[in-house]
C-alpha positions as CSV (number, residue, x, y, z in Angstrom):
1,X,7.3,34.1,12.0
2,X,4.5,32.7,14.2
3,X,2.7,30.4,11.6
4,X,-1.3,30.6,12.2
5,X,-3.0,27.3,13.2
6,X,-3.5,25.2,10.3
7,X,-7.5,24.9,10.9
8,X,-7.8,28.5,10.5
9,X,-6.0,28.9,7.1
10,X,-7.7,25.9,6.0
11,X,-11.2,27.6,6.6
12,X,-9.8,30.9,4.4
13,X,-8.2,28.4,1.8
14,X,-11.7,26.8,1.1
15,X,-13.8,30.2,1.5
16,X,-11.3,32.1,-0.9
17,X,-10.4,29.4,-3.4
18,X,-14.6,29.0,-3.4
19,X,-15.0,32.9,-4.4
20,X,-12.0,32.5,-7.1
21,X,-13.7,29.2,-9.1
22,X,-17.6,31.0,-8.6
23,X,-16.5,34.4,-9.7
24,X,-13.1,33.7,-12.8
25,X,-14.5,30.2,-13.7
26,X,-11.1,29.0,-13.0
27,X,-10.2,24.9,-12.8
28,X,-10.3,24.2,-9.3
29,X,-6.3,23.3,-9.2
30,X,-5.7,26.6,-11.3
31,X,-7.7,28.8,-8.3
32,X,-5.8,26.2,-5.3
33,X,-2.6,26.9,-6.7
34,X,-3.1,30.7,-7.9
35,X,-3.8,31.5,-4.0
36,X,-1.3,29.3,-2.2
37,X,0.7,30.8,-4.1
38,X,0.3,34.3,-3.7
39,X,1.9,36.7,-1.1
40,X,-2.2,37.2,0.6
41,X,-1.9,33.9,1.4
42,X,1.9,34.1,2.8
43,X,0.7,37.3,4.9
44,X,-2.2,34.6,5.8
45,X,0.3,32.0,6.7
46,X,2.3,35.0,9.5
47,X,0.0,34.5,12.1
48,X,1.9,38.3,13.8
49,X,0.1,40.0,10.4
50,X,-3.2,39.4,12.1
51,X,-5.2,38.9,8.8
52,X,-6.8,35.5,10.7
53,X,-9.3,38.5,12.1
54,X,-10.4,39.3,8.5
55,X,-13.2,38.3,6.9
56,X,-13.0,35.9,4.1
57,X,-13.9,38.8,1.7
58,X,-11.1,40.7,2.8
59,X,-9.0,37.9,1.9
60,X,-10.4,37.2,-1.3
61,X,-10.5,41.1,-1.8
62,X,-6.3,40.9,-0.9
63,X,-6.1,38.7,-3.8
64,X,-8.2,39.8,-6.1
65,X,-6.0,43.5,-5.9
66,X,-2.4,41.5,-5.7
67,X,-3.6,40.2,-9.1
68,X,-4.8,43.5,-10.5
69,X,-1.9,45.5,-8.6
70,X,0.6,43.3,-7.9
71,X,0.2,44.1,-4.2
72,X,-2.2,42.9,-1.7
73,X,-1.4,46.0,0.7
74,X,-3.3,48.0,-2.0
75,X,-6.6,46.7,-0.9
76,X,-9.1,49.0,1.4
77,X,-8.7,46.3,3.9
78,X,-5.5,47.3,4.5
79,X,-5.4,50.8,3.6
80,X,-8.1,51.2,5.8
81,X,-10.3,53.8,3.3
């Protein structure tokens, strides 16, 4: 696994963890810890999945469906509909 640079992730960390707090009112930590956490931001982290190329919705999008789902490969980013 190629790791993506660090600056990169840390640009979708703050962008995505922004979208969770504004849209589920969530503590700050709770929305930090609920992404790093999840397998979006692990796909994020494998610089060979190429999601650095996404836009910060799509990422937040990932999440949002790997919480509903269970899976972020469910989201039309990915399914490509």
């Amino acid at each position: 696994m190629n790791k993506t640079k660090y600056f990169i992730t840390d640009y979708y960390n703050r962008r995505v963890i922004e979208h969770i707090i504004e849209k589920y009112a969530m503590k700050p930590m709770d929305a930090v810890r609920s992404f790093l956490t999840s397998e979006t931001h692990a796909l994020l982290e494998d610089e060979d999945n190429g999601m650095w190329t996404f836009s910060e919705n799509a990422i937040f999008d990932m999440w949002e469906v790997e919480k509903i789902t269970g899976n972020p490969r469910q989201s039309e980013y990915i399914r490509g509909e």
